[in-house]
N, C-alpha and C positions, 0 to 999 in steps of 0.2 A: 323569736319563734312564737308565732300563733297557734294556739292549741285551740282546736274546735268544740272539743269533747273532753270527758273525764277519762273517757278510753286512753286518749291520745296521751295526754296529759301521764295516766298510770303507764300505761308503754314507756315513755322517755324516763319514767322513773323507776322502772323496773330495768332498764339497759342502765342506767347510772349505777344501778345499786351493783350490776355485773360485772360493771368498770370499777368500780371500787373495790372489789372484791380482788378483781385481775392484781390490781395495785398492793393486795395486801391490808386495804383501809375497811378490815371485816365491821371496825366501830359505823362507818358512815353507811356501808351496805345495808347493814341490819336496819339503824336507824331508816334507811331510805324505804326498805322492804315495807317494815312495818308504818310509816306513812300511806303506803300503798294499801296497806291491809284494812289499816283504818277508816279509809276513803271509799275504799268499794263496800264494805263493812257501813258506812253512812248513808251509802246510795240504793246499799240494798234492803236498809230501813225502809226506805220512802218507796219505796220501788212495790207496785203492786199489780203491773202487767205481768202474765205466767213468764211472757218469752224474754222480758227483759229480765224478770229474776234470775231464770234459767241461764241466760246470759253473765251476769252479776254472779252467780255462785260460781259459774267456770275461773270465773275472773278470780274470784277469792282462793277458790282451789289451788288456782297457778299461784298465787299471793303465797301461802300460807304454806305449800312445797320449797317455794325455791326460799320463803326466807325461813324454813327448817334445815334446808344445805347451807344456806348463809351461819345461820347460827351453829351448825356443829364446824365451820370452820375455822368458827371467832372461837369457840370452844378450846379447839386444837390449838391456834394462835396462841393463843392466851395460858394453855397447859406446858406448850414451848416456854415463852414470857419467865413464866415461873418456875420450871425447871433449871433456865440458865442462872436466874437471880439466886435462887437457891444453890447453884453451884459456886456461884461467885462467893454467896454468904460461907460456904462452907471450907471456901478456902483461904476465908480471911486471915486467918492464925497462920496457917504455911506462912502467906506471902509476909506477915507480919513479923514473922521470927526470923524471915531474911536476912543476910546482913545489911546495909544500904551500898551503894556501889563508890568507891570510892575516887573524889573528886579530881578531875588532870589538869597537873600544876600548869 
């Protein structure tokens, strides 16, 4: 795939970070997001025409939305994660005290 622009280039990676998201893979989304962030974030350093900034901050704006919905998902993912480990942790002793099942001759 040729990318022409930096546009192009943040589009494709901004649909990536949505597919990974779709997948449940909130680690890569974010990661992918905040690339994005970063990038238009470098360009809008250098960038000193009015209508391209203008441009470049729209750009950031969508950036910096969608990877704050990314990130409260990874949030939630992540508050599952540790909910179930913590259930598991707390029924160690139940299953511990078990008896074991006994083996057929």
């Amino acid at each position: 795939m040729d990318l022409k622009s930096n546009e192009e280039r943040w589009a494709v990676w901004m649909v990536q970070a949505r597919n990974f998201a779709k997948r449940q893979n909130y680690t890569d989304a974010v990661a992918r997001m905040k690339l994005v962030r970063d990038a238009v974030l470098a360009s809008l350093d250098d960038a000193s025409d009015p209508k391209v900034r203008g441009r470049l901050e729209r750009h950031l704006a969508r950036a910096e939305e969608q990877l704050g919905a990314l990130s409260e998902q990874y949030d939630a993912w992540r508050s599952e994660i540790a909910a179930r480990r913590q259930h598991t942790i707390d029924q160690a002793a139940e299953e511990m005290a078990r008896p074991l099942p006994v083996p057929a001759d």
